[in-house]
C-alpha positions, 0 to 999 in steps of 0.5 A: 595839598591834601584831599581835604583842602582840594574842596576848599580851594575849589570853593574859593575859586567858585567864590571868585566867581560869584554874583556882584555889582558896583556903582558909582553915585553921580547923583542925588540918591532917592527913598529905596523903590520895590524892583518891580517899579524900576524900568530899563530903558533904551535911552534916557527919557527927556527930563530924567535925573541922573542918580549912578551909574552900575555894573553888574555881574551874574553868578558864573554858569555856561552863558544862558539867558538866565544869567543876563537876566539875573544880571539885568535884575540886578540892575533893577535892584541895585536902582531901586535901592538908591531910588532910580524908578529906571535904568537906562541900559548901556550895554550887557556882555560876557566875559570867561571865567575858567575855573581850574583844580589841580592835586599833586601826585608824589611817592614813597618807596614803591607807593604812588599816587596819581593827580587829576587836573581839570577845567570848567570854561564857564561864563559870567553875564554883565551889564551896565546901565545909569539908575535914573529917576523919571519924574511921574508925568513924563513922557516917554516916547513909545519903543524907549522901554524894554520889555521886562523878560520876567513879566507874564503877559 
């Protein structure tokens, strides 16, 4: 491996880890909603519709409240754009993601060179949570919304 590939490999394996989400339709989908309309809930509130399910992924960093909120935001965007005016949110967590970079050493006649190897534990953030439609005109009980971490009082 030359020294003009090291940067490529090492971009790939960033890559890996970058920002994702899935989802997996269990419903109806609904005209596309701005983000900021999009609830998280603790529980689903009585009357709701279920629309996906969805899983997402933050950027890889080394475990901060950002990266969960970047996860949650996602969420958010991910509903939004099936419709879901809310996301009950399931569970949110951590997951490693070691991310390495190696170089070979080798030798010709009295010439050698050294290799460098190193690693960089770093984490990604993920949540998961079921978009859902809440019905204007629905009452949701008090404690079932939760704040937005975004929001400025």
């Amino acid at each position: 491996m030359t020294f003009r590939t090291v940067p490529v490999v090492f971009a790939m394996l960033l890559a890996a880890g970058c920002a994702s989400s899935s989802k997996v339709m269990l419903g109806q989908a609904r005209p596309a909603l701005d983000p900021s309309q999009v609830q998280v809930y603790r529980t689903a509130p009585a009357g709701s519709l279920e629309i996906a399910q969805l899983e997402s992924k933050s950027a890889v960093g080394f475990g901060t409240q950002g990266q969960t909120d970047a996860a949650v935001a996602r969420l958010k965007r991910e509903a939004a754009a099936l419709g879901a005016n809310g996301v009950v949110l399931i569970g949110v967590g951590s997951s490693g993601s070691p991310v390495g970079m190696s170089v070979g050493a080798g030798s010709y006649g009295r010439h050698s060179g050294g290799g460098l190897s190193m690693g960089i534990p770093t984490t990604q953030k993920q949540a998961a949570g079921v978009a859902i439609y809440v019905p204007p005109g629905t009452a949701v009980e008090p404690g079932l919304v939760v704040p937005d971490p975004a929001a400025k009082p």
